[in-house]
C-alpha positions, 0 to 999 in steps of 0.5 A: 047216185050216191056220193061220198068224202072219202070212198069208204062212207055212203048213206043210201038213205040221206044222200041218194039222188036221181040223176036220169029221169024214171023209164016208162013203157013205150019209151027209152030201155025197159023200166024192169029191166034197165040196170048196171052202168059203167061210167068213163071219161072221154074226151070232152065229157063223162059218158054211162052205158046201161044195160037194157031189153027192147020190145021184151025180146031182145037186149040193148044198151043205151048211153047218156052224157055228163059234163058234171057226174050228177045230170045226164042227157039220154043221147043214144041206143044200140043192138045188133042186127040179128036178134039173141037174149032178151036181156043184156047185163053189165055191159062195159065199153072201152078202147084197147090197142086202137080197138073198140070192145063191147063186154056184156053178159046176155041173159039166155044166150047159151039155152043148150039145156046143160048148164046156165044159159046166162054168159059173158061174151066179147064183141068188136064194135065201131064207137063214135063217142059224140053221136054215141052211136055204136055198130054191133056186130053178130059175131061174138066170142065167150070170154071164157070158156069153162062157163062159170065166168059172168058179169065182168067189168074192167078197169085201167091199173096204175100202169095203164093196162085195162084189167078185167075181174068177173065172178066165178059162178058155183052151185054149191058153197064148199063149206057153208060160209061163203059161195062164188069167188072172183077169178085172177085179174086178167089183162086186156090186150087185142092182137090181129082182131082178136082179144086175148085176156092174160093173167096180171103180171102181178099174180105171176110175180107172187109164184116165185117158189119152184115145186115137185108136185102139188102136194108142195103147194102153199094152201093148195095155190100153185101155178102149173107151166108146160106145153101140151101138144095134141093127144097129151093129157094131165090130171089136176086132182081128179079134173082131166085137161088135154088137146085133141084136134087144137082144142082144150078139153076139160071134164071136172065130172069127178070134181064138182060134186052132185052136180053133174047135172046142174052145170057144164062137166065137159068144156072145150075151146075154139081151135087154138092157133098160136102154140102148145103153151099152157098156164094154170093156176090151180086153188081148192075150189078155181081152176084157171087155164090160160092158153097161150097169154091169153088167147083163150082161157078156160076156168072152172069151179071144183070141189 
């Protein structure tokens, strides 16, 4: 733990304490492979979530309590029945619209040889904060499906909606100053068992100029509106979207450069079942599909 007066000033060296007793082998988490906690407040006290292995084959996490920030108590540890990755990264929890969701980014989930295997998913679960005892289910879902997308984590904004930001993975640096971004801020809302994530209505609120093509964009940022229907198809660039069967489909094959077989050049949604309506948020080098508000989303790095 490192504190600091202001926010802003941190001394690693001076001011760094240990709040939870070093992991040894046979014991609580994996002492290689115990990392990223996320702390929240609940109702009597301050509770951490760290990601974890067990066994050296599958992921867990484990949760400890605080009353003060600076000691904490182990009090509990959670997996799923079936066993998949051996790792589980970032792991977040929180409570949306009377929902239990568990976000985390398991390592060697996707081993399907055609791009990283490391992905963010999206789990339904049963909390109970005294005992900390959480059930967890098989069923998971992407929480995006270009595939880029790790490591997300979420917050409340000033008006109480929960927001989540993650990283956009890239192969390559566009320019050889910089590499990797972060996608838009996305709300967080779940309607009839479902999690849907929507662009932030204050990223919608800075589009306020109507254009006739892209060539208008201000720095190649715009956001692209409509409704596609099945068989219908658009270009963005040399990136092709279009539905077929309810589902998304993109191919970035022309837009990723030489590294068609570093990651995953054709991507596609689950069925889609509430409308034909498309959001796009287009950069030089993101590709952001919302489908629906919310109900799946698709982005993906380009060049």
């Amino acid at each position: 733990l490192i504190t600091s007066e202001d926010g802003e000033h941190f001394d690693n060296y001076k001011d760094k304490r240990t709040i939870i007793p070093v992991l040894k082998e046979g014991g609580v988490g994996c002492p290689k492979h115990t990392r990223d906690p996320k702390v929240w407040r609940g109702k009597d006290a301050w509770y951490m979530i760290l990601g974890s292995r067990r066994e050296k084959t599958h992921g867990e996490v484990l949760f400890y309590k605080s009353t003060d920030l600076l000691h904490w108590d182990y009090v509990n540890r959670a997996e799923s029945k079936t066993t998949f990755s051996w790792m589980w990264e970032c792991p977040d929890y929180f409570r949306c619209d009377g929902t239990d969701i568990l976000i985390f980014s398991p390592i060697g989930v996707l081993e399907d040889g055609e791009g990283d295997a490391n992905q963010a998913v999206c789990m339904l679960v049963k909390f109970d904060e005294q005992s900390c005892e959480m059930q967890i289910p098989d069923e998971y879902s992407f929480l995006d499906y270009g595939m880029d997308l790790y490591a997300p984590q979420s917050t409340l904004d000033a008006d109480g909606r929960r927001v989540l930001i993650a990283w956009e993975r890239m192969p390559e640096s566009p320019d050889g100053s910089w590499i990797g971004m972060y996608c838009i801020p996305r709300v967080v809302t779940v309607k009839n068992g479902h999690v849907y994530f929507a662009p932030h209505p204050n990223i919608r609120a800075a589009y306020t100029r109507q254009i006739g093509s892209l060539k208008e964009a201000a720095d190649g940022n715009a956001c692209i509106r409509l409704e596609l229907k099945n068989t219908e198809r658009l270009e963005i660039g040399g990136y092709q979207i279009w539905r077929e069967d309810d589902r998304i489909y993109a191919d970035r094959s022309r837009v990723i450069r030489n590294h068609a077989k570093d990651c995953r050049t054709h991507l596609q949604t689950p069925e889609i079942r509430e409308g034909n309506r498309l959001e796009i948020y287009v950069e030089p080098n993101l590709i952001e599909i919302y489908i629906n508000d919310g109900e799946y989303v698709l982005s993906n790095v380009v060049y």
